[in-house]
Each structure stands twice: as C-alpha cells, then as structure tokens.
DRENKE-689665 format. One record per residue: z negated, y negated, x negated of N, C-alpha, C in turn; residue in three letters. Coordinates in steps of 0.1 Angstrom, whole numbers, padded with zeros to 4 digits, always signed. Layout:
residues N
ZYXZYXZYXALA...
END
This chain:
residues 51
-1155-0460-1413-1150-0472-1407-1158-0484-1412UNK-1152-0494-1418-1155-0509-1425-1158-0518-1410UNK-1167-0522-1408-1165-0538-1396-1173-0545-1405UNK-1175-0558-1396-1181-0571-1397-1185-0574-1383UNK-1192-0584-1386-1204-0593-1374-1192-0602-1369UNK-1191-0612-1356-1188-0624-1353-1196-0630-1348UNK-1208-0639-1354-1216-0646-1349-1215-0660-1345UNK-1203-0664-1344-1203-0677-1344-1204-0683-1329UNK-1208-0673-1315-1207-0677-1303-1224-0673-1305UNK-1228-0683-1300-1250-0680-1302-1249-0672-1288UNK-1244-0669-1279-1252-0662-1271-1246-0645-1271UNK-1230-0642-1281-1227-0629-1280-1222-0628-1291UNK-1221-0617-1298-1221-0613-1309-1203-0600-1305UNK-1194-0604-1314-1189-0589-1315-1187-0584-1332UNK-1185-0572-1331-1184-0565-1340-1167-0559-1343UNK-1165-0562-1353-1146-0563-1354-1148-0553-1367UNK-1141-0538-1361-1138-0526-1368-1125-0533-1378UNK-1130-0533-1390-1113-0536-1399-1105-0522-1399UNK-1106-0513-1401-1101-0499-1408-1111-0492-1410UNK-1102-0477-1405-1110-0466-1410-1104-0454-1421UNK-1111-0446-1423-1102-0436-1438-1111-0427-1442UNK-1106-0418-1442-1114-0405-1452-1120-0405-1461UNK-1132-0405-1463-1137-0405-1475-1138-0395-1489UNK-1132-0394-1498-1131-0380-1507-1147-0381-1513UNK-1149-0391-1518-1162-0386-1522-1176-0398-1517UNK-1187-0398-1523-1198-0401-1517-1195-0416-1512UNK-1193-0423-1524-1190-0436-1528-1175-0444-1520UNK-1179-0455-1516-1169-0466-1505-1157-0470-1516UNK-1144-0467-1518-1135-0471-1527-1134-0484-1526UNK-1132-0492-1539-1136-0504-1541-1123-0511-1530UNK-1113-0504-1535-1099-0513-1523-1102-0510-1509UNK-1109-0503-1506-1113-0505-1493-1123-0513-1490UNK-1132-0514-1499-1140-0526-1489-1133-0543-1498UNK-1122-0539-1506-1119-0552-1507-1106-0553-1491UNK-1101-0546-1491-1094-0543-1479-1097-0555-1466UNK-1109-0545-1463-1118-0547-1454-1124-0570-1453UNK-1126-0565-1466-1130-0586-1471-1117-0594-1466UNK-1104-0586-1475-1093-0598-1466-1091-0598-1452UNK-1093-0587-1446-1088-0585-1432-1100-0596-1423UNK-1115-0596-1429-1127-0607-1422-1121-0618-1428UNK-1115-0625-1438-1112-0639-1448-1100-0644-1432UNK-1096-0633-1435-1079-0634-1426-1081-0637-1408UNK-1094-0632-1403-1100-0630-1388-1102-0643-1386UNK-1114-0649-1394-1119-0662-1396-1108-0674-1398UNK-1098-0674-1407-1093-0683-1408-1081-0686-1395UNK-1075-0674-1390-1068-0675-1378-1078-0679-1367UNK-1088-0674-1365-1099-0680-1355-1098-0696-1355UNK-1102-0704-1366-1103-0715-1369-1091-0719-1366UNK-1075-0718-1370-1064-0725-1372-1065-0725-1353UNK-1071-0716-1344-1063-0715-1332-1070-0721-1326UNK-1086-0726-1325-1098-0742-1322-1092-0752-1321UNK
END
C-alpha cells in the first residue's frame, strides 16, 4: 500500500492510502509509485480549488 502525509492542519495530521497491489518482486514498480505521486498532485490541488 503507497500513502502520504496531510500536514497542512498544525494540530492533526491524516494519512491518505493512494492504492494498494501485489508486489511480484522485492522492488516498488516505478508506475506505481508514479501512480501514487499523481493521485497526492491530484488530492492537493482539489483540496486547494475547494478553500
């Protein structure tokens, strides 16, 4: 499972699961954690447009 931080409230913190997936081998596939980057780019900017 890929998450991120939401720190932008100073007194609580959440943690926002993007996706989760089977891993075949040791190593994080790169489209997943690029995946994972648009889905935080995408959180943040909706966050903002709705302030």
């Amino acid at each position: 499972m890929l998450a991120f931080w939401d720190k932008t409230d100073h007194r609580n913190t959440l943690i926002i699961a993007t996706h989760g997936f089977v891993k075949k081998q040791s190593k994080v596939p790169d489209h997943e954690i690029i995946r994972a980057q648009n889905i935080k780019v995408k959180y943040f900017s909706d966050k903002k447009s709705n302030t």
